[in-house]
MIRODREN-221352 format. One record per atom (N, C-alpha, C): x, y, z; residue in three letters. Coordinates in steps of 0.05 Angstrom, whole numbers, plus 5000, padded with zeros to 4 digits. Atoms other than C-alpha are relative to their C-alpha. Example, Ala and Ser with C-alpha at 12.3 -4.5 7.8 and 13.67 -1.06 7.14 Angstrom:
501849765000ALA
524649105156ALA
501850245000ALA
498449764999SER
527349795143SER
498550225014SER
***
This chain:
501749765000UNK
500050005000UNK
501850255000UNK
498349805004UNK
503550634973UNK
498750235015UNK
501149844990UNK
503351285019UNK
500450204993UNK
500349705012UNK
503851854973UNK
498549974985UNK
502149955011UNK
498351744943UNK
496449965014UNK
502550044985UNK
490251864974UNK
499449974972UNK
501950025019UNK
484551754936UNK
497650265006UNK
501549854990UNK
479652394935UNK
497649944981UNK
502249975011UNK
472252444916UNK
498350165001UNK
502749835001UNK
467152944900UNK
497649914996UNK
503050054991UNK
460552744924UNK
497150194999UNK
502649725002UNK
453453054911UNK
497949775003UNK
502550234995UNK
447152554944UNK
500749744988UNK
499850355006UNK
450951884938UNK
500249835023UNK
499550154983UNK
449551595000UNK
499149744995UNK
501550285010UNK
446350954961UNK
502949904989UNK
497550065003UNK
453950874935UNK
502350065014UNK
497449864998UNK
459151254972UNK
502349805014UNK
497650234979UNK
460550655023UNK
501149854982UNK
499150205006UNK
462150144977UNK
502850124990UNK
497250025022UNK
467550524932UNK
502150165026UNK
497349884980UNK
471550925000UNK
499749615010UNK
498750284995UNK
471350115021UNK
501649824985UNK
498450165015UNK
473849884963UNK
502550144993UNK
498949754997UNK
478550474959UNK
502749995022UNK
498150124977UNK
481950325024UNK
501449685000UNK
499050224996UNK
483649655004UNK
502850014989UNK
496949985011UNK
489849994966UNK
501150225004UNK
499549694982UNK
490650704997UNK
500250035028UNK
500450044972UNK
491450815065UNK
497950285008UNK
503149694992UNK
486351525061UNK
499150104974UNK
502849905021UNK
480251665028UNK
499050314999UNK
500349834988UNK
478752325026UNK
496650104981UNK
502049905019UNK
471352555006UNK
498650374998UNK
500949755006UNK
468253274982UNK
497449955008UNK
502350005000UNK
460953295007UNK
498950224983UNK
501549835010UNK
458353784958UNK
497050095001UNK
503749814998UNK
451854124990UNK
498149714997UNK
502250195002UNK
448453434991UNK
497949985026UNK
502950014982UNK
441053355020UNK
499949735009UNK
500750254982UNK
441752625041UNK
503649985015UNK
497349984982UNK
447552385081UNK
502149864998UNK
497750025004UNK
452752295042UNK
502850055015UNK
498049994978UNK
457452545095UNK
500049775020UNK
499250124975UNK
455952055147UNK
499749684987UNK
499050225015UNK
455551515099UNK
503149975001UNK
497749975003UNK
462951715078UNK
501649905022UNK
497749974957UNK
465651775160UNK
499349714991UNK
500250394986UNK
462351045167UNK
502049884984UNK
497850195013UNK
466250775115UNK
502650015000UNK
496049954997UNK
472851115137UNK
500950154991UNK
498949735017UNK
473951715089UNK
499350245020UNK
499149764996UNK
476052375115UNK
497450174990UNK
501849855016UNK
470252835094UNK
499350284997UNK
500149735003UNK
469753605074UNK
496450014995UNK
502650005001UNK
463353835083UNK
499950314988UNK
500149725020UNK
461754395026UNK
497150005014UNK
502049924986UNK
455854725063UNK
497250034970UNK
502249895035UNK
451954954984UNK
501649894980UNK
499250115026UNK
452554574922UNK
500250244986UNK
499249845016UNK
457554894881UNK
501549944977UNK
499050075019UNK
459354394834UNK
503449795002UNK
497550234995UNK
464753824820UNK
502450195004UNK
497649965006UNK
470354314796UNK
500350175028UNK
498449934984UNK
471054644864UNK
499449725024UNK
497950134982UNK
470254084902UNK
502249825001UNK
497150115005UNK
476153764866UNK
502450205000UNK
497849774995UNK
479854434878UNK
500049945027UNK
500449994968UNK
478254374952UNK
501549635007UNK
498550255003UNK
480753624948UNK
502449964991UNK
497650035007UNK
487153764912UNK
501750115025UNK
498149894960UNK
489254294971UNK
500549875008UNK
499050144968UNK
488253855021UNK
501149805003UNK
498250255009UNK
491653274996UNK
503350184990UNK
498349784991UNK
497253874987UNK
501150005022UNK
499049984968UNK
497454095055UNK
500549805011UNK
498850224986UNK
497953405075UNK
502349874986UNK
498450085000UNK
503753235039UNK
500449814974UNK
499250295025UNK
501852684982UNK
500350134975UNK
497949885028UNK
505752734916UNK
496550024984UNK
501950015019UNK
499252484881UNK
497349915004UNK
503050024991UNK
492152424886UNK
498649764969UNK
501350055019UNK
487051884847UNK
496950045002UNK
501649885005UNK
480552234832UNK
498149744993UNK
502050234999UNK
474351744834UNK
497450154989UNK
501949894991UNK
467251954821UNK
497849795031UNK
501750104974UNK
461651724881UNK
498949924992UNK
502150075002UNK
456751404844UNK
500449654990UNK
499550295005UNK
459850744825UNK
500749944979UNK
499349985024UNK
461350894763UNK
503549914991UNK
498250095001UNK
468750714769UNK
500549705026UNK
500150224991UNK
470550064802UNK
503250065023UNK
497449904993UNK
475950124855UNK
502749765003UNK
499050145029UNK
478349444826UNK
502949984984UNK
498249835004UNK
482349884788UNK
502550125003UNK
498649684975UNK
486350314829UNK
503049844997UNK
499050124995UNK
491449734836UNK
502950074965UNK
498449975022UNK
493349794758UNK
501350394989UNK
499149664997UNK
493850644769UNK
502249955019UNK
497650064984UNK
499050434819UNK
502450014986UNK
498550195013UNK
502750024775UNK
501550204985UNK
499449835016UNK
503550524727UNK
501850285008UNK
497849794995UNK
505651054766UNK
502049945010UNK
497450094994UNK
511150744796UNK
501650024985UNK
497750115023UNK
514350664736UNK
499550234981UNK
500349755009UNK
511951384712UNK
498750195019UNK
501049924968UNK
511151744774UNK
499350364993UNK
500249775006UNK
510952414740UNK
497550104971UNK
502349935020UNK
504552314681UNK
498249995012UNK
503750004988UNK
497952434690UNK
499349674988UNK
501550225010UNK
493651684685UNK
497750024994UNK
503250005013UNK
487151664653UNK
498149744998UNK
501350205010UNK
482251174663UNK
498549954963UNK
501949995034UNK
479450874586UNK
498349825003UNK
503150135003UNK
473150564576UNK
499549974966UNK
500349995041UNK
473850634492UNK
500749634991UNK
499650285004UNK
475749854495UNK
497149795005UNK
503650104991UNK
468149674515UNK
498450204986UNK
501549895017UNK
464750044467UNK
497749925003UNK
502550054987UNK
459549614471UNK
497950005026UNK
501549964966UNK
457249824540UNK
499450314998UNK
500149794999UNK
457550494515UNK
497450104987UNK
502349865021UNK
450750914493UNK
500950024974UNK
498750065018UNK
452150944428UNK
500150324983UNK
498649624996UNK
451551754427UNK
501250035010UNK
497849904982UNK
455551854482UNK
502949914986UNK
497050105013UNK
461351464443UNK
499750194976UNK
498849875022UNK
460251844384UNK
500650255005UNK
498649724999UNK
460952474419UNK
502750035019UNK
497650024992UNK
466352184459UNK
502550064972UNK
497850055023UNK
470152044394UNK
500350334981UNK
499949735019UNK
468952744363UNK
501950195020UNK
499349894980UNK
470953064433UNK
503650015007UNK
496150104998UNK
477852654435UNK
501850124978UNK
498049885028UNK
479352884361UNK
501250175008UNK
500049754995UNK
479353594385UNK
501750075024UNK
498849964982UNK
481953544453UNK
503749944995UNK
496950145009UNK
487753094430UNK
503050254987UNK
498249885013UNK
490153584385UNK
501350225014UNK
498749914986UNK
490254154434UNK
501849925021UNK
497850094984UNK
493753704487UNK
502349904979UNK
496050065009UNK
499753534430UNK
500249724998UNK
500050234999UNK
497952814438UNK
497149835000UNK
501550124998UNK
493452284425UNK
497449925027UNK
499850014974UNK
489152174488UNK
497049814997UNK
501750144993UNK
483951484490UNK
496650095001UNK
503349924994UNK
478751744528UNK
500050375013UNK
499849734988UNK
477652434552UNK
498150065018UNK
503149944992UNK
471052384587UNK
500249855027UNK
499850184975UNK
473551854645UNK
501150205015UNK
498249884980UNK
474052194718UNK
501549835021UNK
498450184989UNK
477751644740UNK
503150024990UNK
497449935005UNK
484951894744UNK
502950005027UNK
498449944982UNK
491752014777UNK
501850244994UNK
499549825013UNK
493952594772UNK
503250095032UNK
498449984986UNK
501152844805UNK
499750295011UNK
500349734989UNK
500653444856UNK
501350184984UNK
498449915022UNK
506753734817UNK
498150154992UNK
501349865025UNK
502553834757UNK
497650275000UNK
502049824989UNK
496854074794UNK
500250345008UNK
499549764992UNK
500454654827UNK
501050284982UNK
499849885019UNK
501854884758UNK
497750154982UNK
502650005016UNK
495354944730UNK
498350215013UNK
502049834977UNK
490055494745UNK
497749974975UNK
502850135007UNK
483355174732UNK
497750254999UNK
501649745001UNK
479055734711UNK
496149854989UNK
502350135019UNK
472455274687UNK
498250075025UNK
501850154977UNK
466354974729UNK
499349754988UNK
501950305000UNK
462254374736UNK
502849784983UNK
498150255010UNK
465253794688UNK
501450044984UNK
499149865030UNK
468054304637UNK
504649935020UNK
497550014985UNK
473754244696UNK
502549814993UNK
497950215005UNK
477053524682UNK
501150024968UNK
499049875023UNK
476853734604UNK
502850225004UNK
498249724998UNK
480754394622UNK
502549755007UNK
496950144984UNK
486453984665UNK
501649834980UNK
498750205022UNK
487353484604UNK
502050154984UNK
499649815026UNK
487854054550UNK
502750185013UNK
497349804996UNK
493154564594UNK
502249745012UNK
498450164996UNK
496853944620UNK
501349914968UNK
498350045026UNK
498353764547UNK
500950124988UNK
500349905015UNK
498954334518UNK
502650105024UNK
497849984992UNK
503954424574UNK
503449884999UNK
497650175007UNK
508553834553UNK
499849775022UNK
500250124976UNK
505753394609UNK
499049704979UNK
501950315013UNK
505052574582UNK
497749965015UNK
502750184988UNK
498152294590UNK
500449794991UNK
500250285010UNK
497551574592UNK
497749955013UNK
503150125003UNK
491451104596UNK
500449805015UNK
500350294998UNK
489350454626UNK
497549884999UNK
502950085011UNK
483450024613UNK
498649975032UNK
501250064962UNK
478550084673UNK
497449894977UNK
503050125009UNK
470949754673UNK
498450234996UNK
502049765007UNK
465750104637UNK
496849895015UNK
502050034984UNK
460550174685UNK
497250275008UNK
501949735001UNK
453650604678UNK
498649865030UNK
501750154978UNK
450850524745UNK
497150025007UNK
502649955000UNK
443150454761UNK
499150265019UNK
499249724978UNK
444251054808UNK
499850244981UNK
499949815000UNK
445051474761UNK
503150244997UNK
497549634998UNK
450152174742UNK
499150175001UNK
500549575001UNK
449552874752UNK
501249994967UNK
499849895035UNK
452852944680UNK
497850044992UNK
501349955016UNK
448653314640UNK
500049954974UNK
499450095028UNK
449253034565UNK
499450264977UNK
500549805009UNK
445953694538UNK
501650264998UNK
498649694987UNK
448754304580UNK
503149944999UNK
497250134998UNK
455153904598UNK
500850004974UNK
498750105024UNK
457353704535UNK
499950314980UNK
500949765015UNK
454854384508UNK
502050215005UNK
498049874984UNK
459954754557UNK
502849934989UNK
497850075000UNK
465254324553UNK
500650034963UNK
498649985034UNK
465654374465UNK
500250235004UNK
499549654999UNK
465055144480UNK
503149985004UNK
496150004976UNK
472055074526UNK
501750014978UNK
498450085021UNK
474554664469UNK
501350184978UNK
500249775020UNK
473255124416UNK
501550235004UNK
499149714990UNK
475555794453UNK
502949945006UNK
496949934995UNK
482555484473UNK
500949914981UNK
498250115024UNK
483655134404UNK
500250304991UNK
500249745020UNK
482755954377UNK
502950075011UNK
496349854982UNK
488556224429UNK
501149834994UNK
496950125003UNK
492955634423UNK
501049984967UNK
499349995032UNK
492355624344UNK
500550224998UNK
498449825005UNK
493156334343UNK
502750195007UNK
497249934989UNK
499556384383UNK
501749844984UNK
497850185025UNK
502455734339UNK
500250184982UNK
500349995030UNK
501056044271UNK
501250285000UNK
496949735002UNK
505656714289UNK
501749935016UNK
497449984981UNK
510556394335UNK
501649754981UNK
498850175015UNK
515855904311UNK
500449735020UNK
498250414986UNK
517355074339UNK
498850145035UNK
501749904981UNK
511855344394UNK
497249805007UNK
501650304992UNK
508454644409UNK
498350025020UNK
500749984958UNK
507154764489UNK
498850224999UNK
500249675000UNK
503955404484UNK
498650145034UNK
500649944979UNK
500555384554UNK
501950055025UNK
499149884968UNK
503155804622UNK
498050055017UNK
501949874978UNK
499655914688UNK
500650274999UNK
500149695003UNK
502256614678UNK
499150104977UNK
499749925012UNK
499457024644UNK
498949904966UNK
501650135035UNK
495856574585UNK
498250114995UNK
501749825010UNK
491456974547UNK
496949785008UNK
502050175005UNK
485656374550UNK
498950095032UNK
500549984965UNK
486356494632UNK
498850265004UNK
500949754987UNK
485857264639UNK
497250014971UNK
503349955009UNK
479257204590UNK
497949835014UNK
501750084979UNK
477656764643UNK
498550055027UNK
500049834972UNK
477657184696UNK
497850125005UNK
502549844993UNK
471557564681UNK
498449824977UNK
502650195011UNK
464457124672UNK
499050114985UNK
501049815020UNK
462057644627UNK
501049894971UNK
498550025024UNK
466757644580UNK
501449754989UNK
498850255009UNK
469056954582UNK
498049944990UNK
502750035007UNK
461856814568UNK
499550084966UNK
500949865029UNK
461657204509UNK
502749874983UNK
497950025014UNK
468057084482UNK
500749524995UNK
499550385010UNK
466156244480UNK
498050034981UNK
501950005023UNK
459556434439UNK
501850064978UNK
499049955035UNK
464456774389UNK
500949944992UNK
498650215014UNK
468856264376UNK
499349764996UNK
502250225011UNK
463455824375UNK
498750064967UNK
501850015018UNK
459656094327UNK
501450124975UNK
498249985025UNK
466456304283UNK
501349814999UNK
497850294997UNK
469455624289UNK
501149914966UNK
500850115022UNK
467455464217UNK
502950104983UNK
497949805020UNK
470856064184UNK
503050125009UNK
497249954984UNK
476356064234UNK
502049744985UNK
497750265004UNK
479455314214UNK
502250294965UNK
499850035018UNK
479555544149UNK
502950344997UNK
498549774992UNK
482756304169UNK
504049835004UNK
498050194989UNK
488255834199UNK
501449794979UNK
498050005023UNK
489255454144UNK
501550144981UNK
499249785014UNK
491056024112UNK
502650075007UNK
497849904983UNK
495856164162UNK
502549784998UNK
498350245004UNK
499155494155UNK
500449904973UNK
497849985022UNK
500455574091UNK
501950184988UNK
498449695011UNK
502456304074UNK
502249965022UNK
497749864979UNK
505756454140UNK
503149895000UNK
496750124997UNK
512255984139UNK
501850184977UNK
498449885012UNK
514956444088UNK
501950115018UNK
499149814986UNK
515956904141UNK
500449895026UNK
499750134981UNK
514856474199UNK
500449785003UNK
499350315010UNK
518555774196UNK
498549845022UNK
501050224980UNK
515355194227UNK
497650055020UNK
502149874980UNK
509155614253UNK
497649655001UNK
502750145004UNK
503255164277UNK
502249735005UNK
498450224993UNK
508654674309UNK
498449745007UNK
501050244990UNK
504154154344UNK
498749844977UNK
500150125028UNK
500554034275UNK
501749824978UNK
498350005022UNK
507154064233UNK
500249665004UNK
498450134989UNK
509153534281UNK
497849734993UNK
501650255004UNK
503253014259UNK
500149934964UNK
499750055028UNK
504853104187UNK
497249964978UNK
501850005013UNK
497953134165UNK
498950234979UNK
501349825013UNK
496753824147UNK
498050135015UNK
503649944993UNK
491354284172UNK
498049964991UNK
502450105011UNK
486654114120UNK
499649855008UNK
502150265003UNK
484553504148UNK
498050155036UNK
500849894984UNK
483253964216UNK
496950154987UNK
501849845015UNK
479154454175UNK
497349824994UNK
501950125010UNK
475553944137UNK
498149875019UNK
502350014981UNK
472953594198UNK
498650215016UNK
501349734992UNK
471554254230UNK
497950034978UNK
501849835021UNK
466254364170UNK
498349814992UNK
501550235003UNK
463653714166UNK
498650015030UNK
501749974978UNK
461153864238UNK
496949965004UNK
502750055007UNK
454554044222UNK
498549734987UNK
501750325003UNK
453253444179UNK
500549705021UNK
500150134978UNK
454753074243UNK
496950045013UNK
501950004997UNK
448553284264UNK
497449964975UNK
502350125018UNK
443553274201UNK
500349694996UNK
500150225000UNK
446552574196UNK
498249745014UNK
502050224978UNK
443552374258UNK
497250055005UNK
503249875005UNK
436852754246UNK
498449714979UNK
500850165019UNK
437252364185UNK
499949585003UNK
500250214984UNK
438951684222UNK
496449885004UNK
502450084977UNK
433551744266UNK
497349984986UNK
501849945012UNK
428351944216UNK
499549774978UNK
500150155009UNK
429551364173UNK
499249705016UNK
501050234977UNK
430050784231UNK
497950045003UNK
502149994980UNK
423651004253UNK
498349944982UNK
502350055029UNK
420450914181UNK
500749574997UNK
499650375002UNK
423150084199UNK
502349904989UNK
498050015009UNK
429350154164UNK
503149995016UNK
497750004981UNK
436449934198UNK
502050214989UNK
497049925026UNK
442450444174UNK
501350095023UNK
498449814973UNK
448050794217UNK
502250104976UNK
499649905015UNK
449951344171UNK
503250155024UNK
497649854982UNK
453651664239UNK
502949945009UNK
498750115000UNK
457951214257UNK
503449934977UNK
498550005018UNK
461851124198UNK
501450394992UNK
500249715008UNK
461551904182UNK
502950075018UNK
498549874986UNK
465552064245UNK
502749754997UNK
496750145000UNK
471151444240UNK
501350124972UNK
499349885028UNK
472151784169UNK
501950265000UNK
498849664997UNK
473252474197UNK
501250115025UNK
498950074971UNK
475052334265UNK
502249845014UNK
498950244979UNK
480551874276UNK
502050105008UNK
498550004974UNK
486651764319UNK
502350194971UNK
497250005017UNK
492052184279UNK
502149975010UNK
497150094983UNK
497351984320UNK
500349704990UNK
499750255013UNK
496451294290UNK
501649934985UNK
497450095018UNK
502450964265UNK
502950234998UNK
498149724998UNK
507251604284UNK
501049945024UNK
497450084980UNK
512551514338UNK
499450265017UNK
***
């Protein structure tokens, strides 16, 4: 049982789960530590019974601070690294044993639970907007990255104290992926169980997922437009001072400034390719993290624009199945325009 590492959890009304996973939890950690987030049943004294440490957030205010409030205090107490669980049973603790393993022998990457090896357990939307999600993230983290959607992780204090998490709710574990890579930080993976539990998530599939492509969108604009005038500028994220952060700073304007790179995304790829082709006259090797996949921006662009027919596709899906007809027009659409470009590249 390794002692630089706890296990923390942010909790919101899982007292129908919380005992089992701080019990199973402790069978390879020696402290559990849980976030009560403003819950109305008694998820706190669930937690105590089963042996976890418990912060009691007085008003629900959402996962991403009480995994800020969970990193501290696993901080102040001293452990190098923390592995992030959710409460609802949704990760298995099982697990935890092969996050060990790994860090030992890479004591300094972030671990990622993956679930993309069970597909079939997966909704079969939720995977396709997993797989559109990863395209996009991947590229701003500089590297390939499985799954992006699992909060089952290990993440090294280190890294943490580098990072200034400017999000909310679930847009949070996105953010940490995207400036950890984009910082030069390896992510690696391991296969955990894919498990939907009858309990239930707080994830929202609508709002959530709606948030979190915003994020996406607004830091692919800053980090593409710092590559495409700087030169062999791969890493482009700092806690000081990053332009993506101080437009974070104010809800107003961060607010506004994700609608507008939302709703210029289209005519932005294509701005950008522009840039990645003219500019190396003058600027060698601009648009480094790209250069470095050998693909080209056009194939960025092009799935950027094919977006939309990601959705009429599935309008059109759905509208046919329902007339008795089998097809899966979606599926195929996105492995076409979506895949791993790190594939077969060193």
């Amino acid at each position: 049982m390794t002692s630089d590492i706890c296990v923390v959890i942010p909790a919101y009304n899982a007292s129908a789960t919380i005992k089992d996973v701080v019990r199973g939890a402790l069978k390879y950690v020696s402290r559990v530590i849980v976030a009560d987030d403003g819950s109305t049943d008694d998820t706190a004294g669930a937690a105590s019974e089963a042996g976890a440490e418990v912060l009691v957030i007085e008003k629900n205010k959402g996962k991403e601070n009480a995994l800020k409030l969970l990193f501290q205090k696993a901080i102040e107490e001293g452990y190098r690294s923390v592995i992030s669980m959710d409460a609802d049973g949704q990760h298995d603790p099982e697990d935890i044993p092969q996050f060990i393993a790994i860090y030992t022998r890479h004591p300094d990457d972030i671990i990622v639970g993956s679930r993309m090896h069970e597909k079939e357990k997966i909704p079969r939307a939720r995977y396709n907007s997993m797989c559109i999600a990863r395209f996009y993230i991947s590229l701003v983290a500089n590297q390939f990255l499985e799954d992006t959607q699992c909060g089952f992780r290990l993440y090294p204090l280190l890294i943490i104290k580098r990072l200034r998490l400017m999000t909310e709710g679930y847009v949070t574990e996105t953010e940490l992926l995207i400036k950890a890579g984009d910082m030069g930080i390896h992510i690696r993976f391991v296969k955990v169980k894919t498990i939907y539990s009858e309990h239930g998530s707080h994830f929202k599939p609508i709002t959530d997922i709606t948030s979190i492509t915003a994020y996406i969108i607004s830091y692919a604009h800053i980090k593409w437009l710092i590559e495409g005038v700087t030169s062999n500028n791969q890493n482009t994220y700092s806690a000081k001072n990053y332009v993506r952060d101080r437009i974070g700073e104010n809800r107003k304007i961060d607010v506004l400034f994700q609608i507008l790179t939302a709703f210029t995304a289209l005519p932005a790829t294509i701005i950008f390719l522009a840039e990645y082709i003219i500019l190396p006259l003058f600027i060698p090797h601009n648009f480094a993290s790209i250069r470095k996949l050998g693909c080209g921006f056009s194939k960025v662009t092009i799935a950027t624009q094919m977006l939309p027919f990601v959705l009429l596709f599935a309008i059109l899906e759905k509208t046919i199945q329902a007339a008795g007809f089998q097809v899966n027009f979606v599926d195929r659409f996105i492995g076409r325009f979506y895949s791993n470009l790190w594939k077969g590249k060193k």
